[in-house]
C-alpha positions as CSV (number, residue, x, y, z in Angstrom):
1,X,-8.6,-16.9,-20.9
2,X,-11.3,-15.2,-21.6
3,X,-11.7,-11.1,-21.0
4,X,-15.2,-9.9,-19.1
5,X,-16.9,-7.2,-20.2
6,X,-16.4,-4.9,-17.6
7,X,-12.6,-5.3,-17.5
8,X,-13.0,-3.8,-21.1
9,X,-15.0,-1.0,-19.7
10,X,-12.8,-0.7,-16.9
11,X,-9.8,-0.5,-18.6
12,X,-11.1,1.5,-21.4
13,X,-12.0,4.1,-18.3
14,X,-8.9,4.0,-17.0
15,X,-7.4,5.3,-20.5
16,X,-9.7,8.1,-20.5
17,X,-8.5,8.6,-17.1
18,X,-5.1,8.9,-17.6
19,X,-5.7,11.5,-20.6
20,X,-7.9,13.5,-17.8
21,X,-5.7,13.3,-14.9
22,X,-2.5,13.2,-16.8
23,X,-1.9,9.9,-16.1
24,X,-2.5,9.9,-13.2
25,X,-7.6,5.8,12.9
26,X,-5.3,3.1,11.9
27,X,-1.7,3.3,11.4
28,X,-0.1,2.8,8.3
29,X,-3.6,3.5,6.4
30,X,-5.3,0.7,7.3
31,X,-9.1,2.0,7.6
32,X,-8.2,5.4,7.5
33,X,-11.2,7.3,6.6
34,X,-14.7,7.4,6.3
35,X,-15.1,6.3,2.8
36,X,-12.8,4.2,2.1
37,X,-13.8,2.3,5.6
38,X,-16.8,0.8,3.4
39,X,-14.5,-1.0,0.9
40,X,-12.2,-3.0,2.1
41,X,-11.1,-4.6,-1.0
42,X,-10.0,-1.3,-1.9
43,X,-8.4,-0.5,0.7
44,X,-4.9,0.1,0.6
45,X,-3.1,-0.5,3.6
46,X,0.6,-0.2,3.4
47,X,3.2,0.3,0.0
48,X,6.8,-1.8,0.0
49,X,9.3,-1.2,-2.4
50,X,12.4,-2.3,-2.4
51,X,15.6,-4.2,-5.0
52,X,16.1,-8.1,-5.8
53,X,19.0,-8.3,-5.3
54,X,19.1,-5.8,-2.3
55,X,21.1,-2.5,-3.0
56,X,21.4,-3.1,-6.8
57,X,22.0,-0.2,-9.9
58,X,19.9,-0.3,-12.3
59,X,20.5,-2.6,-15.5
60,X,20.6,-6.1,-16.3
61,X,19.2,-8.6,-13.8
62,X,18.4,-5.7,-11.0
63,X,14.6,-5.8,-10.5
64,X,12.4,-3.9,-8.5
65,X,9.6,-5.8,-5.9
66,X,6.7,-3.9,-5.4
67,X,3.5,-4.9,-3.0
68,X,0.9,-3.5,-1.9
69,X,-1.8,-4.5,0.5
70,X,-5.8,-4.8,1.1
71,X,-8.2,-5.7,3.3
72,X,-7.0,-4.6,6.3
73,X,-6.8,-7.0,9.7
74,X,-8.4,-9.7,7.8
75,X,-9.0,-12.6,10.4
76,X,-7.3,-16.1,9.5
77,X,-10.4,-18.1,10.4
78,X,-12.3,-16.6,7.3
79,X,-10.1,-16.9,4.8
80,X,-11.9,-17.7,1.7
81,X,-14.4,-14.7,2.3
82,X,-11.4,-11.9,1.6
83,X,-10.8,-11.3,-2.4
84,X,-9.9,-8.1,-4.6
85,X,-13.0,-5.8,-5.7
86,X,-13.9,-6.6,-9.7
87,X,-15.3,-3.3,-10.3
88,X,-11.9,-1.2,-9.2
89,X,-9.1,-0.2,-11.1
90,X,-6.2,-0.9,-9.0
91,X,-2.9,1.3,-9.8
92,X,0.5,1.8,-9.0
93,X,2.1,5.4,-10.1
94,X,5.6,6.3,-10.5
95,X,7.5,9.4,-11.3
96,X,10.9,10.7,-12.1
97,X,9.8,14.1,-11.9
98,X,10.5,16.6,-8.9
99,X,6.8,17.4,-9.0
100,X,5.3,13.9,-8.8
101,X,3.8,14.3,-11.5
102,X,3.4,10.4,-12.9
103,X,5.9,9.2,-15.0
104,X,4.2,5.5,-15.7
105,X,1.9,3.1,-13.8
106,X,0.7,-0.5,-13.8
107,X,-2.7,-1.3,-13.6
108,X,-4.6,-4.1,-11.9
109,X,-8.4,-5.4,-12.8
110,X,-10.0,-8.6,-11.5
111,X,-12.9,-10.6,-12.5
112,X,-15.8,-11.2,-10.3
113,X,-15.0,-14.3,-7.5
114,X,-16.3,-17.6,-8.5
115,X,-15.9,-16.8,-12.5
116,X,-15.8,-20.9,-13.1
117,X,-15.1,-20.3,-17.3
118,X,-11.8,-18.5,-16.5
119,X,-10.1,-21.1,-14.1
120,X,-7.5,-24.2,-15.7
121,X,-9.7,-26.9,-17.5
122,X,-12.9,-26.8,-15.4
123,X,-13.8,-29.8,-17.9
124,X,-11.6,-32.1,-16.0
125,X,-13.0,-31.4,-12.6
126,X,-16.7,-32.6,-11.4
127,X,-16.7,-29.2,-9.5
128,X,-14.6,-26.7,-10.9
129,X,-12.8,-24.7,-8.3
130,X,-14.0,-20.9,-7.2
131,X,-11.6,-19.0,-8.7
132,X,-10.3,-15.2,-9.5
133,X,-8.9,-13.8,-12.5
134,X,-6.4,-10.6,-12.9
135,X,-5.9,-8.4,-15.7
136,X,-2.5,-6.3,-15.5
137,X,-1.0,-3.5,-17.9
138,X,2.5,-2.7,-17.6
139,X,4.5,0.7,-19.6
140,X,4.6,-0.1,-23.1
141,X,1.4,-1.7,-23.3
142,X,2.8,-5.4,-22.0
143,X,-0.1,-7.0,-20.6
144,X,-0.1,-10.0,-18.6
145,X,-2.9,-12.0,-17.3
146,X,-3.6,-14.7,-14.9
147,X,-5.6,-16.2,-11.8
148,X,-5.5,-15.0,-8.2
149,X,-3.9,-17.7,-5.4
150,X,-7.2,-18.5,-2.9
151,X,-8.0,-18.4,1.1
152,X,-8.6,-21.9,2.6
153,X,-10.1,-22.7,6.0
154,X,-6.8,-26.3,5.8
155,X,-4.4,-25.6,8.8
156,X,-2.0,-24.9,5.7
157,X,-1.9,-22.2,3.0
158,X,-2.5,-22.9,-0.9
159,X,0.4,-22.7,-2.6
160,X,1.1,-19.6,-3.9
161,X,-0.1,-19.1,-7.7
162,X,3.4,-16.9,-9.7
163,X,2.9,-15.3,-13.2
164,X,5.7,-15.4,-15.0
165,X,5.9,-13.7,-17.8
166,X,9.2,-12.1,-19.7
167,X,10.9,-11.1,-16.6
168,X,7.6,-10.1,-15.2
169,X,6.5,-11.9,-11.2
170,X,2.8,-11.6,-10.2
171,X,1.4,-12.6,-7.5
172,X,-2.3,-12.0,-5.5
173,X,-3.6,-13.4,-2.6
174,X,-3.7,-13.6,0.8
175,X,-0.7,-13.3,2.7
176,X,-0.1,-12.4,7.0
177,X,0.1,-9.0,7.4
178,X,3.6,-7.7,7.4
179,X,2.7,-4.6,9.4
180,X,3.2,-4.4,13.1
181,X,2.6,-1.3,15.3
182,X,1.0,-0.8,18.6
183,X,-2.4,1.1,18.0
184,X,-3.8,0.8,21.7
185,X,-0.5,2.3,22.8
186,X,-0.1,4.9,19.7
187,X,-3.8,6.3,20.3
188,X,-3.1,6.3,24.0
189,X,0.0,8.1,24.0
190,X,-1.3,10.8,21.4
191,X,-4.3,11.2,23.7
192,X,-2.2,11.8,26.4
193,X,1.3,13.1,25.2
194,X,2.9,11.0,26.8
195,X,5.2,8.2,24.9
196,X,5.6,6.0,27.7
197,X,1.9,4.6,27.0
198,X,2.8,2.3,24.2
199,X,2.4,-1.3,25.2
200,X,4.2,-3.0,23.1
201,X,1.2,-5.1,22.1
202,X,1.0,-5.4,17.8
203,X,-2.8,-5.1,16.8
204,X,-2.1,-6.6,13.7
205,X,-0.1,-9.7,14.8
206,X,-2.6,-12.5,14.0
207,X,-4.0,-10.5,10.9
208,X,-3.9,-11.3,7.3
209,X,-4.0,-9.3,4.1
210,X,-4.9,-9.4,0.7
211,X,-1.5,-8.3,-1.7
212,X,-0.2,-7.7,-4.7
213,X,3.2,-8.3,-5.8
214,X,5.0,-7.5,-8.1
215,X,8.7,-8.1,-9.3
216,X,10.0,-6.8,-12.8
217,X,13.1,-4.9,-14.3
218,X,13.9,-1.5,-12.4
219,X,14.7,0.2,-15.7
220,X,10.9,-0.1,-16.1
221,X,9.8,2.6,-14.1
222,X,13.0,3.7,-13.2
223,X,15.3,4.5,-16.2
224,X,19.2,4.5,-15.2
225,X,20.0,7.7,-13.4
226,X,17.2,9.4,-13.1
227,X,16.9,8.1,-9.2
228,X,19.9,9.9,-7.8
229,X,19.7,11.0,-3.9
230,X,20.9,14.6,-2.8
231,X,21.7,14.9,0.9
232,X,19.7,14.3,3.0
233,X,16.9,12.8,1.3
234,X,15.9,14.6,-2.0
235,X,15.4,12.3,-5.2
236,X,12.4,12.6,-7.9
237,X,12.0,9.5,-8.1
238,X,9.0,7.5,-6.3
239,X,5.6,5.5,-6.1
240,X,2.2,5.8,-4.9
241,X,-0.7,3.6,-5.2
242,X,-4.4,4.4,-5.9
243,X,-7.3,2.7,-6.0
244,X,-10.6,3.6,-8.2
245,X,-14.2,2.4,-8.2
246,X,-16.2,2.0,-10.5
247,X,-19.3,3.7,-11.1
248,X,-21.6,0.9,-11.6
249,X,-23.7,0.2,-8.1
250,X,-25.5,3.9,-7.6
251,X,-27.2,2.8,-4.4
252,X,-23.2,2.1,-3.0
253,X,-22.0,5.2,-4.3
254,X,-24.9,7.8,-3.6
255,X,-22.4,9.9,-1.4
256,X,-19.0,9.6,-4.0
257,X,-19.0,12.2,-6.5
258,X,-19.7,10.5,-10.2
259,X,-16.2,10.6,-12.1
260,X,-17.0,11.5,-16.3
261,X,-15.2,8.8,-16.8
262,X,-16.8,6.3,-14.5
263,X,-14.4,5.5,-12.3
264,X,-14.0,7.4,-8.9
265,X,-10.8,7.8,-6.7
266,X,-11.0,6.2,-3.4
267,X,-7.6,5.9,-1.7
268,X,-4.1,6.6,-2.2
269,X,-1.1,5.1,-0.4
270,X,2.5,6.4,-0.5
271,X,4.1,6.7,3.0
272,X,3.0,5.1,6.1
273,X,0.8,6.8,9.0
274,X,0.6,10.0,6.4
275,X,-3.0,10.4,6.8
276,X,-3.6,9.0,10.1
277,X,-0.9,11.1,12.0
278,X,-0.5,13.9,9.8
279,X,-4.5,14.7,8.3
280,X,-7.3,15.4,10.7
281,X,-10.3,13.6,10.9
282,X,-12.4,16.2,8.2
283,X,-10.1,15.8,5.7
284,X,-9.3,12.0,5.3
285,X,-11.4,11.6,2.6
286,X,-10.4,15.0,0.8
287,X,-6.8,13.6,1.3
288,X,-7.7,10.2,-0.5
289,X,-9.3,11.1,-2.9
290,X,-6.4,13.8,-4.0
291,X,-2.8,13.6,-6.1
292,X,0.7,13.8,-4.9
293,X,1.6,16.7,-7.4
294,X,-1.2,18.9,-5.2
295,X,0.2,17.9,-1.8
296,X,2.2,20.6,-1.4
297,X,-0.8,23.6,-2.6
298,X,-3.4,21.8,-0.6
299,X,-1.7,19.7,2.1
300,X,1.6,21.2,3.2
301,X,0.3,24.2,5.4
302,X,-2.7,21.5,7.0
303,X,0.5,18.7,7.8
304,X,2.7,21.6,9.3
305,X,-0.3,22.9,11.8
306,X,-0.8,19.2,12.7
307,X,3.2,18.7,13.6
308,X,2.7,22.2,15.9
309,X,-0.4,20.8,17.3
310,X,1.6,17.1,18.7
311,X,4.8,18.9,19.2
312,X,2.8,21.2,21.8
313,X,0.7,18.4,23.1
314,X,4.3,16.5,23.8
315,X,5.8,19.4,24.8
316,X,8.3,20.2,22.5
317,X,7.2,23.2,20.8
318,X,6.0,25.9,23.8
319,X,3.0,26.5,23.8
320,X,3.0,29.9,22.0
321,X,4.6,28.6,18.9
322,X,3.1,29.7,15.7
323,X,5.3,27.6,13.0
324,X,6.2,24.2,13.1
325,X,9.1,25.1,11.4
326,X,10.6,26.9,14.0
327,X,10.9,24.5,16.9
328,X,11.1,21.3,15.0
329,X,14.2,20.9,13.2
330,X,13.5,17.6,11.6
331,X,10.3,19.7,9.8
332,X,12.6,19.9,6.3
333,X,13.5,16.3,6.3
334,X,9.8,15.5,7.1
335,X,8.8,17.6,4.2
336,X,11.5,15.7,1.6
337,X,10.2,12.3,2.7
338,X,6.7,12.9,2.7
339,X,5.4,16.0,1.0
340,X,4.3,15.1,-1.5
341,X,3.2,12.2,-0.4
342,X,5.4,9.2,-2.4
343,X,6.9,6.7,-1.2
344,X,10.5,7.8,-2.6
345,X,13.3,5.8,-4.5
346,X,16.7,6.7,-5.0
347,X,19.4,4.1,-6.7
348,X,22.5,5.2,-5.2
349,X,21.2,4.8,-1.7
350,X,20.8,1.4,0.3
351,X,17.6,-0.1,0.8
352,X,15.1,0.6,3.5
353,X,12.9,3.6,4.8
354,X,12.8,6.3,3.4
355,X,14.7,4.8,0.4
356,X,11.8,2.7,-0.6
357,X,10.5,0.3,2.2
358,X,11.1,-2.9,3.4
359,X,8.3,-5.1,5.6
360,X,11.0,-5.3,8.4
361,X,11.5,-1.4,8.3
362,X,10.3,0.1,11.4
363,X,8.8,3.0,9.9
364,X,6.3,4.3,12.2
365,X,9.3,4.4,15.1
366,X,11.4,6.4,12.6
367,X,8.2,9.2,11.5
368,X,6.9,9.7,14.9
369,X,10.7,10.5,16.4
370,X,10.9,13.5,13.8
371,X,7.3,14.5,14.1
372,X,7.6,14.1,18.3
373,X,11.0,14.7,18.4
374,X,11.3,12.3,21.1
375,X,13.0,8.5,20.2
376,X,9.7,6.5,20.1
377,X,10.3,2.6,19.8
378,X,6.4,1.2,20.1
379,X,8.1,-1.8,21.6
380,X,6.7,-4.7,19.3
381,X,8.8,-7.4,17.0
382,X,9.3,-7.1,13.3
383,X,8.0,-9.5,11.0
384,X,10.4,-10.9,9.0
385,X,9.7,-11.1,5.4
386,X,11.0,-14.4,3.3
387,X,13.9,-14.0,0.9
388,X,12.2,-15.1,-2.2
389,X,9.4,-14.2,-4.1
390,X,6.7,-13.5,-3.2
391,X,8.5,-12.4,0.3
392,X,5.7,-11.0,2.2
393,X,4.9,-14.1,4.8
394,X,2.4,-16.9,4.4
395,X,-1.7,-16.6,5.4
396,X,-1.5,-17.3,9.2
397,X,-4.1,-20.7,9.3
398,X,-6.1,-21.8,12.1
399,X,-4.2,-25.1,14.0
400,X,-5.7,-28.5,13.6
401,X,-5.1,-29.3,17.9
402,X,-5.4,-28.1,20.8
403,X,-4.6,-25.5,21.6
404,X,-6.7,-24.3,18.5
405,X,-4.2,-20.8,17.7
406,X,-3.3,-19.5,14.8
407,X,-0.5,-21.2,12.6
408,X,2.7,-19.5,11.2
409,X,3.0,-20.3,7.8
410,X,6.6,-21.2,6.7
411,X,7.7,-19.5,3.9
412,X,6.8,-20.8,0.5
């Protein structure tokens, strides 16, 4: 398989990159802020992170699944359109450090859509298939490459494409939208403070994504007993994921500052509804385009003034309150889960939000109870994830009958 140019360039960036940095609304974050609502290849949506098998200590044979998502309410009906940007860098950080500083990272490139050289034996087909390719670099330099699974317009999904490669699963491509939340009833009820205007209605029930997935050996990232819990919830150990652009297209990019290196931070993703609860509308972008290890300097006082200003509007903080802190008790635990922002990782704790996250998790319930400090369940259904690789569901498909609705997938 052959290696474009501007992956070279790309990845030659990122290097410099990771000497420079050190290595470096919608719920969840789907279109989140003003920037990033231009690209929506680049576009993170939502982190998951959780163990194969469920619950297990690091060593031999316990792996760690990790997926994150793009293009956010992607509709089923134009499938083929949706694919991952060629001129990003997309990264996933970890750390075993208290500071979140990054510890190691895997990094994603992709060739342009339609690059006919790259896909299997295009001599054997009259009309080679539109294909896209993937470049990823794992610690220790292991580098795997391989093609992207495609959208179809068929009342059934293409079979999901799986690198495998020395313990190492990939997977890209489209895949139904694990998230579910009620937005109409969320924006309503923060409007209004009042919790009983969630409808129960999921805006992102017939929606597809773009993902990547990833399974490979915990030890990886996360040597053995490095990830230990301390009641509650404090452990150094976590992952984030970022996504860069490059600096090639200056009539895109008039309005992002130039990085040195040529590649320019767009988003970041660690713990759901983060920036679109917790960071007012100025300072999105700002928060996007910044690092966990300066949450706490440039973030922490901005995300404590933002709990005050909802726990007033709900009416549980009076109204002459002046710190967070001292009306909401659950302000510390918030702080631990989310502050900086990583979505955290401990190995002698079970599975599921905030230890790591699971699709079926109902996260936004659980961080909207501590920051309103009233039980909030948004009333809609889990989605529940398939119990093999690559887990997150199936592409929804348009039907081939009347009534013409979208199709559930079943699980690959």
């Amino acid at each position: 398989m052959t290696r474009p140019r501007l992956e070279r360039t790309l990845f030659g960036a990122a290097a410099a990159l990771s000497l420079s940095l050190g290595v470096p609304a919608l719920a969840a974050d789907h279109r989140d802020a003003p920037t990033i609502d231009d690209y929506s290849a680049i576009d993170i949506n939502d982190v998951y992170m959780f163990r194969d098998p469920p619950n297990c200590s690091p060593g031999p044979g316990c792996n760690l699944v990790v997926a994150l998502s793009t293009q956010a309410v992607a509709d089923p009906q134009f499938g083929p359109s949706y694919h991952f940007q060629e001129n990003a860098l997309y990264r996933l950080n970890f750390t075993t450090r208290a500071d979140a500083k990054p510890t190691a990272h895997i990094d994603f490139v992709f060739s342009p859509f339609g690059n006919l050289r790259d896909c299997p034996n295009p001599q054997m087909l009259p009309t080679p298939p539109a294909c896209q390719t993937f470049r990823a670099v794992f610690p220790n330099k292991v580098v795997i490459e391989g093609l992207t699974t495609q959208g179809t317009n068929g009342a059934t999904h293409n079979p999901p494409v799986v690198t495998n490669a020395g313990g190492i699963k990939i997977f890209a491509g489209p895949r139904q939208d694990p998230f579910f939340f009620d937005l109409v009833g969320f924006n309503r009820a923060i409007a209004s403070g009042d919790p009983s205007k969630f409808t129960g209605a999921d805006a992102f029930l017939d929606k597809n994504i773009n993902a990547i997935v990833l399974e490979f050996p915990l030890s990886m990232v996360f040597p053995a007993g490095s990830c230990n819990l301390t009641p509650p919830f404090s452990t150094p150990c976590g992952t984030w994921a970022v996504t860069y652009l490059g600096h090639f297209n200056k009539d895109d990019l008039e309005r992002l500052e130039p990085h040195p290196d040529g590649l320019r931070q767009v988003d970041r993703m660690g713990n759901p509804a983060v920036n679109t609860v917790l960071i007012p509308g100025p300072l999105k972008d700002e928060f996007n385009f910044g690092q966990p290890k300066d949450d706490v300097k440039d973030f922490a006082s901005v995300i404590l003034n933002q709990i005050l200003t909802l726990d007033k509007r709900f009416g549980t903080c009076p109204q002459n309150a002046t710190s967070a802190a001292s009306c909401n008790p659950n302000v510390p635990l918030l702080a631990s889960v989310a502050v900086p922002d990583v979505l955290r990782f401990a190995s002698n704790a079970n599975d599921g939000y905030p230890n790591g996250r699971r699709p079926q998790d109902r996260t936004t319930d659980l961080l909207l109870t501590l920051i309103l400090q009233k039980q909030i369940n948004d009333g809609t259904t889990t989605k529940t994830p398939c119990p093999g690789f690559p887990f997150l569901r199936p592409p929804l498909q348009l039907g081939t009958s009347l009534p013409y609705t979208n199709n559930p997938q079943t699980c690959d």
